[in-house]
C-alpha positions in Angstrom: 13.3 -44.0 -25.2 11.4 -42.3 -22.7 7.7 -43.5 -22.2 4.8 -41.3 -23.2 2.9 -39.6 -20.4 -0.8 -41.2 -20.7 -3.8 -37.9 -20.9 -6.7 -39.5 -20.3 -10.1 -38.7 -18.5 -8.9 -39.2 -15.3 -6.1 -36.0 -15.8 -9.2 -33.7 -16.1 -10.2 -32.4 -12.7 -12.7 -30.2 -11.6 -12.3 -27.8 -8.8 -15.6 -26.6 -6.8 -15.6 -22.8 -6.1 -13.7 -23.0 -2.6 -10.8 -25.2 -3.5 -9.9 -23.3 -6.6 -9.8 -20.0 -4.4 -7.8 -21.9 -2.3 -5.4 -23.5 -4.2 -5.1 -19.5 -6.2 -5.5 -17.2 -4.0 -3.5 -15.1 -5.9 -6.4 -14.5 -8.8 -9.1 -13.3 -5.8 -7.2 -11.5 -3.6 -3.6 -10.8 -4.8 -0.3 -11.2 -2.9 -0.5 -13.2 0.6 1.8 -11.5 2.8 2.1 -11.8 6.4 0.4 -8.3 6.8 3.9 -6.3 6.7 2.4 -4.4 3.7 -1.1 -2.7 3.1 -1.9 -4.6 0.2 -1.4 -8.2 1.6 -4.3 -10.5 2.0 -5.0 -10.1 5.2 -6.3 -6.6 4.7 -8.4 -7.6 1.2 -10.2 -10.0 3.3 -11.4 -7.2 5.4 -11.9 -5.1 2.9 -13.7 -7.6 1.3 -16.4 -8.1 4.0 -15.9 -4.4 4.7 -17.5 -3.3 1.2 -20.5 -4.6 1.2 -21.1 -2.8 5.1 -20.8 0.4 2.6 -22.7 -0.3 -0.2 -25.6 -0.7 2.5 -24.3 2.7 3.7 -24.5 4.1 0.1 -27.8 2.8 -0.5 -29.0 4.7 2.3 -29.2 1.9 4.8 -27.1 1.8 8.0 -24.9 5.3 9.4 -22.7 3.2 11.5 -20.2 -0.1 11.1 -18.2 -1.9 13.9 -14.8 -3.8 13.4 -13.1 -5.9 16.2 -9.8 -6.8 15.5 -8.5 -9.2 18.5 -5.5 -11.1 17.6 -6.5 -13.1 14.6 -9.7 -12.8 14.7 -12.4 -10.3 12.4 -15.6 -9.3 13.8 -17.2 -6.7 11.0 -20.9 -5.5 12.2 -23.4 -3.0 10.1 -26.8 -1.9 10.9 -27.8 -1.9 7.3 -31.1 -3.8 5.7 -29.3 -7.3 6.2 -28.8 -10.0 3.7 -32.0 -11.6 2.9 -32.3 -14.3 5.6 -33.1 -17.2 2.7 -30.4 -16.2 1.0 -27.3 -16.0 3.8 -25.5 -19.0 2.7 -25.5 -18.6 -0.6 -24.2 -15.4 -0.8 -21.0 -16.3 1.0 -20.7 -19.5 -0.7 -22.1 -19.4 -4.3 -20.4 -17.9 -6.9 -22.0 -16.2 -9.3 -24.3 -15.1 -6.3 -25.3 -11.4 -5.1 -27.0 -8.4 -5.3 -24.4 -6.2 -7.2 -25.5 -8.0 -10.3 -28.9 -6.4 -10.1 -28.1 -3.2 -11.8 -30.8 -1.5 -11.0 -30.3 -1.4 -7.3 -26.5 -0.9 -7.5 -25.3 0.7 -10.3 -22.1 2.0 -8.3 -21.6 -0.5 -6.3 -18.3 -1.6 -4.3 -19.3 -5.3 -3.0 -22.1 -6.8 -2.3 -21.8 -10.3 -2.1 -19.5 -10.9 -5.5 -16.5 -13.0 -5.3 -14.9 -10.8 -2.6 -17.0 -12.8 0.4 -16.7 -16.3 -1.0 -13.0 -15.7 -1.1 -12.9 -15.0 2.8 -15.1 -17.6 3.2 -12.7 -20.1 1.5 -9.7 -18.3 3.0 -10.5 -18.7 6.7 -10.7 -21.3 9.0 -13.8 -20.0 10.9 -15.8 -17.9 9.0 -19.6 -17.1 10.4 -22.2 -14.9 9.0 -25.2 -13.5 10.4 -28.1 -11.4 9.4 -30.6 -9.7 10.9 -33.7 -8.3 9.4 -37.5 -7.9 10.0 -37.1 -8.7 13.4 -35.6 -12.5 12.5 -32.0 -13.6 12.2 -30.3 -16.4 10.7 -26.7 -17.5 10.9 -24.3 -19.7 9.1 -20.4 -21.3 9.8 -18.2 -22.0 7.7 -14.7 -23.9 7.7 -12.3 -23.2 5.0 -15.5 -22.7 2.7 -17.4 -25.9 4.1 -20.4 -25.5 5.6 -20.2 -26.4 9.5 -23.2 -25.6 11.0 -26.6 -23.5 9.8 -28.8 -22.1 12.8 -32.6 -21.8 12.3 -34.8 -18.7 11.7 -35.4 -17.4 14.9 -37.1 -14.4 16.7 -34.9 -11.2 17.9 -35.3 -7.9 19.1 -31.4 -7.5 17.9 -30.8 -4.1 15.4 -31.1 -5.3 11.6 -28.3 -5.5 9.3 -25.4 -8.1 9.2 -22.3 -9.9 10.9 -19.5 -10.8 10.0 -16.7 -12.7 12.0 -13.7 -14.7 10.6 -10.2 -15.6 11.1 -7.0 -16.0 7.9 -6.4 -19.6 7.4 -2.8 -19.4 9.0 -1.6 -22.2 6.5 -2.0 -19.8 3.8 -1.4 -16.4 5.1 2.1 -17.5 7.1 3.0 -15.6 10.7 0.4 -12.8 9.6 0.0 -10.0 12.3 -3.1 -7.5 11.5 -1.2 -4.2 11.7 -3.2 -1.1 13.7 -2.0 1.6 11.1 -2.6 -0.2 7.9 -6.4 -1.0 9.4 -6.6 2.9 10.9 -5.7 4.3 7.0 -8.3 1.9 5.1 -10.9 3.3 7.3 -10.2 6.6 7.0 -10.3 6.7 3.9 -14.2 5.1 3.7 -15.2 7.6 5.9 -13.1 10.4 4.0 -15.4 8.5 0.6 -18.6 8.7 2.8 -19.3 11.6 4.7 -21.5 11.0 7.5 -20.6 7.9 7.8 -18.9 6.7 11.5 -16.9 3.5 11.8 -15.5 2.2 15.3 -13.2 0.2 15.1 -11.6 -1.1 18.6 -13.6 1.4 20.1 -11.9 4.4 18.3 -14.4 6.6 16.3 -13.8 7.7 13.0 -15.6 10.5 11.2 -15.3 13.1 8.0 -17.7 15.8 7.4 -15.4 17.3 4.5 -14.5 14.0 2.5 -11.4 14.7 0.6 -10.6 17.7 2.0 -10.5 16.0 5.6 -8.0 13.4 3.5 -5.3 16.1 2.5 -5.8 17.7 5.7 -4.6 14.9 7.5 -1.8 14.3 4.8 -0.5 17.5 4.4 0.8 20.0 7.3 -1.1 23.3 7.3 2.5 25.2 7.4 3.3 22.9 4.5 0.2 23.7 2.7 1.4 26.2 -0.7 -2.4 27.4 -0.3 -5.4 26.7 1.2 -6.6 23.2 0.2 -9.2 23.8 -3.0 -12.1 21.5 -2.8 -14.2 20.8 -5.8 -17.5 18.5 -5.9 -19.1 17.2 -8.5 -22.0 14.3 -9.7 -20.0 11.4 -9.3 -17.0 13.2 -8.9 -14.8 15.2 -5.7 -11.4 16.7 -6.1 -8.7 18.4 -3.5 -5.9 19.6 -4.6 -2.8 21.8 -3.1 0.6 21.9 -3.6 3.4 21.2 -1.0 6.2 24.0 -0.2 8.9 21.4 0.2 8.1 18.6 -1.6 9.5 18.1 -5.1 7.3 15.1 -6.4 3.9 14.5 -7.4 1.2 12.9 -4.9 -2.0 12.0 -5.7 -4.5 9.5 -3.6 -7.3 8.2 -6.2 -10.0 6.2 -5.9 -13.1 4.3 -8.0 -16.2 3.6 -6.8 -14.9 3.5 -3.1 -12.0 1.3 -3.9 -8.3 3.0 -3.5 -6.8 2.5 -6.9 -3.2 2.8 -6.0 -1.3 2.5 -9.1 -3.9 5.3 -10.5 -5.5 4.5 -13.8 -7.6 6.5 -16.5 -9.5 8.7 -14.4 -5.9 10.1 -12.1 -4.2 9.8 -16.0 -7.1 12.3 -16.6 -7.0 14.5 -14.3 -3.1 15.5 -14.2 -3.8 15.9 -17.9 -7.0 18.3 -16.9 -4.8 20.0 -14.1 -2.3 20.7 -16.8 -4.7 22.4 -19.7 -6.8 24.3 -17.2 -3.3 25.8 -15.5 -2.1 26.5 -18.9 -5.3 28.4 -20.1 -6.3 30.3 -17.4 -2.5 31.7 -17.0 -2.4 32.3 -20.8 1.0 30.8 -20.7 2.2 27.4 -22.2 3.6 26.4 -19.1 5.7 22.9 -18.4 3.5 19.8 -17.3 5.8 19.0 -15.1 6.2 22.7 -13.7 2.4 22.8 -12.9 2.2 19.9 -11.4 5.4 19.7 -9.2 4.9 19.3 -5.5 0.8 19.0 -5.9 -0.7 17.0 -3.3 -4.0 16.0 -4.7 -7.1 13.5 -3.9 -9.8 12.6 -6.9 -12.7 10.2 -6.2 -14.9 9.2 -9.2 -18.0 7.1 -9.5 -18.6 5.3 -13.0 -21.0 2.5 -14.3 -19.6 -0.8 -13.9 -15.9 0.1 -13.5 -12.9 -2.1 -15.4 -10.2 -2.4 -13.1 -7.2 -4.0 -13.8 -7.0 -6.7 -11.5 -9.5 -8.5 -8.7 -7.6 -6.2 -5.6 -9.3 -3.3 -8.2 -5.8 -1.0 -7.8 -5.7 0.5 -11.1 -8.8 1.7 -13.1 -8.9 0.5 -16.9 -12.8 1.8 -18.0 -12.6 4.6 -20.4 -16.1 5.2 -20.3 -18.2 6.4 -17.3 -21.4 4.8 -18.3 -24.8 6.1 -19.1 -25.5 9.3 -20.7 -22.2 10.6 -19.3 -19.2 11.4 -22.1 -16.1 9.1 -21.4 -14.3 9.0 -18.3 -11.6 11.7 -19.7 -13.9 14.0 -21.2 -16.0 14.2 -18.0 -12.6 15.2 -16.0 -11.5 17.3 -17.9 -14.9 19.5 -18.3 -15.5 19.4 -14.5 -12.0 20.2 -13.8 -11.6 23.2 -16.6 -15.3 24.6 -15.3 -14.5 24.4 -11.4 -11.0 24.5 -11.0 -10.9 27.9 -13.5 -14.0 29.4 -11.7 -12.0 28.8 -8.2 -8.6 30.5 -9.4 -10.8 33.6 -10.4 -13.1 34.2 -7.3 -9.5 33.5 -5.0 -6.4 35.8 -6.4 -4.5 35.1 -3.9 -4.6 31.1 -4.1 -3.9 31.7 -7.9 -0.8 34.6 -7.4 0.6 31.5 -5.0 0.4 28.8 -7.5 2.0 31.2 -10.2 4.7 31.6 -8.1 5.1 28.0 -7.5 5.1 27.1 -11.5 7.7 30.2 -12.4 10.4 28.9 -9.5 9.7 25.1 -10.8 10.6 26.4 -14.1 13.3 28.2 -12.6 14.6 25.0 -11.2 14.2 23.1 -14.0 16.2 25.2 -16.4 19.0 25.2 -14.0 19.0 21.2 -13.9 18.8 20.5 -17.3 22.3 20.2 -18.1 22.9 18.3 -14.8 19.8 16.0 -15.3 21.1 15.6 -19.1 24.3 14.2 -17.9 22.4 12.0 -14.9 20.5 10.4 -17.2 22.9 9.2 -19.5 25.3 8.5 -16.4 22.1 5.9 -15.1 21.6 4.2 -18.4 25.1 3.2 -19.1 25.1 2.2 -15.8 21.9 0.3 -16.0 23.5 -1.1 -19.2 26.6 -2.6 -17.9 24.7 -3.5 -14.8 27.1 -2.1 -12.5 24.3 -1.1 -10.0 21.4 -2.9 -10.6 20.3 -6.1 -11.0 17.0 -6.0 -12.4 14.2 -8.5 -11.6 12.6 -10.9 -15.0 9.2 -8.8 -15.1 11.0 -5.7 -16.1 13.9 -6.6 -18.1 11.1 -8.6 -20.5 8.6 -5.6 -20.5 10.1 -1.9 -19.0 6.1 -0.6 -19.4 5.0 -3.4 -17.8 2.5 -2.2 -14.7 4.2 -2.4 -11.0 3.5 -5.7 -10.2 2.3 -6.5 -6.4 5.5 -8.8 -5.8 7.7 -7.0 -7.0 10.9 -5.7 -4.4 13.6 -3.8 -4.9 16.4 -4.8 -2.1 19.0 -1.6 -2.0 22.5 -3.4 0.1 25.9 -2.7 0.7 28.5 -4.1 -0.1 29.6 -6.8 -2.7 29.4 -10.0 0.0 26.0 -8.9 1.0 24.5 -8.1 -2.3 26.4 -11.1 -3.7 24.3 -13.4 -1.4 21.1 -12.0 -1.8 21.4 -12.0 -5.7 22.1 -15.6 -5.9 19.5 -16.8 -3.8 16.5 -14.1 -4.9 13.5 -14.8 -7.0 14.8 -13.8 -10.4 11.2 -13.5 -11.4 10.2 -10.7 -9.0 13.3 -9.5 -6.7 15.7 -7.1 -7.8 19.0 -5.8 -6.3 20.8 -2.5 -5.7 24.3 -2.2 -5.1 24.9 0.9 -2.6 29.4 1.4 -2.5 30.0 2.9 0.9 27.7 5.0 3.0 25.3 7.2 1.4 25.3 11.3 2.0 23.4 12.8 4.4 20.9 15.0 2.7 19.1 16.5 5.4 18.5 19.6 4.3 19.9 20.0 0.4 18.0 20.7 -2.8 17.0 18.5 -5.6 20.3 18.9 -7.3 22.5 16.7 -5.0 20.5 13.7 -6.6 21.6 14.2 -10.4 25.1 14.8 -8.7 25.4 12.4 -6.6 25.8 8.8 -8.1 24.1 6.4 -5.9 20.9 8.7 -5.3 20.8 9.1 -9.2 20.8 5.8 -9.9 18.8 4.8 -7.0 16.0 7.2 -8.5 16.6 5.7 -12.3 16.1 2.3 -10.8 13.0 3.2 -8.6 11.4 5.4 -12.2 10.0 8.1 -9.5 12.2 11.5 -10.9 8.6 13.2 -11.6 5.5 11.1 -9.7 5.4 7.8 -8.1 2.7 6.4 -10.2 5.6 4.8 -12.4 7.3 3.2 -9.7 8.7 0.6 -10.9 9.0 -2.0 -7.6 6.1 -2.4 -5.1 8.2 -2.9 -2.1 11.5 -1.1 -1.8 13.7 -2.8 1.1 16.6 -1.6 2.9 18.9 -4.5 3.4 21.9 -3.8 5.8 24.0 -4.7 8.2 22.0 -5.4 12.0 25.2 -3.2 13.5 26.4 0.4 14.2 27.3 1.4 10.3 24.2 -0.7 9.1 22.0 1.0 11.3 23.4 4.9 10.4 23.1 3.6 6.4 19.5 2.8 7.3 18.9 6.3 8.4 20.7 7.9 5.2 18.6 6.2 3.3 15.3 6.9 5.1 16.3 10.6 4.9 17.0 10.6 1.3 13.3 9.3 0.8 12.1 11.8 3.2 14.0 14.7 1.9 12.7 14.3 -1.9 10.6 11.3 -2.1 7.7 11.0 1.0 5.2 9.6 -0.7 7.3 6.4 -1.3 6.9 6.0 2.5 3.3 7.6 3.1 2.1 5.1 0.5 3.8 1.8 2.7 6.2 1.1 -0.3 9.8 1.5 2.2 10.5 -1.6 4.4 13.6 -3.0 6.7 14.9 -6.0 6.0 15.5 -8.3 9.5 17.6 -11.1 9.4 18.6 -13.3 12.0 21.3 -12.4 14.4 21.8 -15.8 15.5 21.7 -19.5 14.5 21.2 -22.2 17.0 21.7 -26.0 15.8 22.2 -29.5 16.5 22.4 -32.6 14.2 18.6 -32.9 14.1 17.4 -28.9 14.0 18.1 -25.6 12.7 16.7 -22.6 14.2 17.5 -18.7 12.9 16.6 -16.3 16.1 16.1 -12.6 15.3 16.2 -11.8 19.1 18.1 -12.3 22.3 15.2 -13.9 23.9 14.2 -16.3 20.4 18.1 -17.3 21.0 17.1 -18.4 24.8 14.1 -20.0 23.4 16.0 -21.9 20.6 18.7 -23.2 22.9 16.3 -24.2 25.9 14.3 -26.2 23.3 17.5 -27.9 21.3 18.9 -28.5 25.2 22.1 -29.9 25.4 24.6 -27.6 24.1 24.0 -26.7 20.6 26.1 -24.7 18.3 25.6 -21.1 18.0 26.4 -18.5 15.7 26.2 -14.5 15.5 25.8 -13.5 12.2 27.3 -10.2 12.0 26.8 -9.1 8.8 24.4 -10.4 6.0 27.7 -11.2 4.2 28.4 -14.1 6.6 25.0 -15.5 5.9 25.4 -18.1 2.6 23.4 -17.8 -0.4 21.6 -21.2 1.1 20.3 -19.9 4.0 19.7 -16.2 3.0 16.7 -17.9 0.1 14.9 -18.6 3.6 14.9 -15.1 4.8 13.7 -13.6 1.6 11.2 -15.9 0.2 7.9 -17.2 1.6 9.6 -16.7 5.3 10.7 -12.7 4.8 10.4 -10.6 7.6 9.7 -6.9 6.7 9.1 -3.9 9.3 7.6 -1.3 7.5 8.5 2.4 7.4 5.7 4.8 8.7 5.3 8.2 9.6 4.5 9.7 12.9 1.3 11.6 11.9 1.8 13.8 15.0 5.1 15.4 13.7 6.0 17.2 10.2 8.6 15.8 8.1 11.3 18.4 9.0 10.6 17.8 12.6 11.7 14.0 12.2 14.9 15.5 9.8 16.1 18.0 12.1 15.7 15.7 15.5 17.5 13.1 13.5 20.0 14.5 11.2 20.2 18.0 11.9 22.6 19.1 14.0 24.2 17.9 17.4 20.9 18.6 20.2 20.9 17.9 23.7 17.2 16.6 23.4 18.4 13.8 20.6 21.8 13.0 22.9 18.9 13.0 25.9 16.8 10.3 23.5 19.9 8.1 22.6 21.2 8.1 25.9 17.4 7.2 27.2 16.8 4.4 24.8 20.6 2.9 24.7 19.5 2.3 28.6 16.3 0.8 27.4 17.5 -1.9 24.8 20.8 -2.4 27.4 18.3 -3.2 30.3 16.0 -5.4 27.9 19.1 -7.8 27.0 20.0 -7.7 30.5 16.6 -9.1 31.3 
């Protein structure tokens, strides 16, 4: 008989405010990471610090905020009023603590001293904060949340406003790397949110004078531009909307109150609703949804009275209601967007001739896919059924509705040795697996119709949910997992180009990631070491010294079950897919994948000589 478990006084425990952030990170700040995707921790805890630099902003108080990142270390610096020098611990290490929870001075506000700064605090291993104001400072350090050392009130002549400096607890965020593009977008997109504000960050100025307009500018080609971008603005409310001439799906870049709600919520649920019923009226036609609001490229910022969001990262909006005297949050979209967005069509014909156009070919298209769609669709659910292609992940085969969860990864592989290793040692909970058979086709170039035809892109876009808009994208992180040789490599770059071709925004939103895995494992009796590199091979053997056994992994189907759980758990390496902001889509496409040039033979012959001379060294 086994003998009962004893629950007495000592099994209750309570945690202070810094070791339960600690020991759940997760409820503050969301996934960890290692910073190889924009919503890992590493970037929360800027943003974090970062918010509360704009609410002074907002308030009126401060045009101008510094960032250093050097290494691991933050350095955030406004010239706002400064936290109230009596006050400078205890907003950074007292819950329950700040000035968003006086309504009356920040009704819309992003941070200010919430949770968001005592979760840095507790998250780094050097945290410092100083304020300046009325011609005094006082300063505060921190370690892992404890308080290290608290300077006296003294004179300055220093600017008021605040500092911030701190560096991720490296136990907790493992082999992060602060990533210069992730960083670069963040910011852009506060100053896109604040016009008139400047941020330097590394000594690099950033600066909008249009807001959202700025925002599709930079997202959207001017050649790829369907029309001239329509900008709308509003009280508490800014809208920019085109529609792209070669994209097929829906993109839209929301935000709340400042924060970037990437998995949308009521008010971008709103407003495709609103973009729909003002189309359809103004056109006197009943017009498809989907017609009107293929290819738009859009950007809608709202600000509401003490918004709802969905989780503490604030990346979907849940509040229904805007607050005060307003109506609710889709009642005031819609009326804005049906008063502006049908005064705009009428003063400009030719913007509204263009977007006719665009609807009648979509509809066009559509009718010409049905039957093929029809049959694609059935073709991906008995294939889902028998799980022939994918192997879904616990959090969707419970709940299909269920929202995109921050953890959640797709791994597309080839071949049944590879994908049979990573299924067995995955996270059932969170990882999923897709099964590619052979090389994909190239689809540089062809129409949305080779993706209903074609089996693997079909089911690929059942699996990923993202036929019409990726705001029902089913996996956060979508990794390519192949082979580290010649076919691996060209598989890689069919699959980029089929994302490219008909679904950009699953890169220009940081979802599309490479898998690495080592190419080598060096051992002896006491040690293990997996090298991703020539020169982490040299390192690996110089350290084991004698002569330790080495292997070259050439293919991830060599690699057991055993060892693969190391390279895709806590341990994964992931190199995200970007996009060179400098060239349009079907530049990259036709460089790549179009046909034969002398240029690209020029750039394979250049680089081959490159990587060649690097092993060599």
């Amino acid at each position: 008989m086994s003998q009962e478990t004893k629950y007495t006084e000592d099994n209750i425990r309570s945690l202070d405010w810094k070791e339960h952030i600690r020991m759940r990170p997760g409820m503050y700040i969301g996934k960890l990471g290692d910073g190889s995707s924009a919503d890992d921790g590493i970037y929360i805890l800027l943003k974090e610090v970062l918010d509360n630099s704009i609410d002074e902003y907002v308030m009126g108080a401060g045009k101008t905020i510094e960032i250093s990142i050097q290494g691991d270390k933050v350095i955030v610096r406004d010239y706002g009023r400064g936290i109230p020098l009596g006050k400078v611990v205890d907003v950074v290490s007292k819950m329950n603590t700040g000035g968003k929870y006086d309504s009356r001075a920040f009704k819309k506000s992003v941070g200010l001293n919430g949770v968001g700064t005592k979760a840095v605090n507790a998250l780094s291993t050097y945290f410092r904060v100083e304020s300046t104001r009325d011609g005094k400072s006082a300063s505060a350090e921190f370690e892992k949340g404890n308080l290290t050392n608290q300077e006296k009130l003294e004179e300055t002549s220093r600017r008021k406003g605040t500092k911030v400096s701190f560096i991720p607890d490296a136990s907790i965020f493992k082999n992060y790397k602060y990533r210069t593009e992730y960083v670069t977008k963040m910011l852009k997109n506060y100053v896109y949110l604040n016009p008139g504000l400047t941020i330097i960050f590394n000594g690099e100025k950033y600066f909008s004078e249009n807001g959202l307009k700025d925002l599709l500018s930079d997202n959207i080609n001017q050649e790829d531009r369907l029309y001239p971008i329509i900008h709308l603005l509003g009280e508490d409310i800014e809208i920019a909307i085109t529609h792209s001439k070669t994209q097929y799906s829906e993109e839209y870049h929301s935000f709340v109150n400042g924060q970037h709600t990437t998995q949308g919520g009521t008010h971008q649920a709103a407003f495709r609703e609103a973009v729909v019923k003002t189309v359809r009226e103004f056109y006197g036609k009943n017009y498809e949804a989907s017609d009107i609001r293929k290819s738009i490229v859009a950007a809608i910022s709202l600000k509401v009275m003490e918004p709802v969001f969905e989780s503490q990262t604030k990346t979907k909006l849940g509040s229904t209601e805007m607050g005060g005297d307003f109506p609710t949050v889709r009642t005031y979209i819609n009326d804005f967007v049906k008063t502006k967005l049908d005064n705009f069509l009428h003063k400009n014909s030719d913007t509204a001739e263009a977007l006719q156009r665009k609807i009648l070919q979509a509809e066009r298209e559509r009718k010409d896919l049905s039957g093929i769609r029809k049959l694609a669709r059935e073709r991906a659910k008995k294939a889902s059924l028998h799980n022939k292609k994918l192997r879904d992940c616990r959090i969707h085969l419970t709940d299909s509705k269920k929202d995109r969860n921050l953890e959640s990864t797709l791994f597309i592989t080839e071949g049944d040795s590879a994908s049979g290793s990573i299924t067995k040692s995955r996270d059932v909970n969170t990882q999923a697996v897709f099964s590619l058979r052979g090389k994909p086709l190239n689809s540089y170039n062809m129409s949305k119709k080779i993706v209903y035809e074609n089996e693997e892109f079909n089911l690929l876009q059942a699996a990923l949910n993202i036929e019409e808009s990726l705001e029902d994208l089913r996996y956060n992180n979508i990794v390519i997992a192949t082979d580290a040789d010649v076919d691996g490599m060209h598989i890689r770059l069919l699959l980029i180009t089929f994302f490219l071709q008909f679904f950009p925004e699953v890169i220009k939103e940081g979802h599309l990631y490479i898998l690495q895995t080592p190419l080598f494992r060096v051992r002896n009796k006491k040690e293990t070491i997996y090298c991703y590199s020539e020169q982490e091979k040299k390192d690996a053997i110089e350290k084991l010294s004698g002569k330790p056994e080495i292997t070259r992994f050439k293919g991830l189907g060599e690699i057991s079950p055993d060892e693969f759980v190391h390279f895709i758990g806590d341990d994964i390496r992931l190199d995200p897919v970007m996009l060179d902001k400098e060239k349009s889509i079907e530049e990259l496409l036709s460089f790549y994948m179009g046909k034969n040039t002398p240029s690209r033979q020029e750039f394979i012959i250049e680089n081959l000589k490159v990587e060649l001379d690097a092993v060599e060294d």
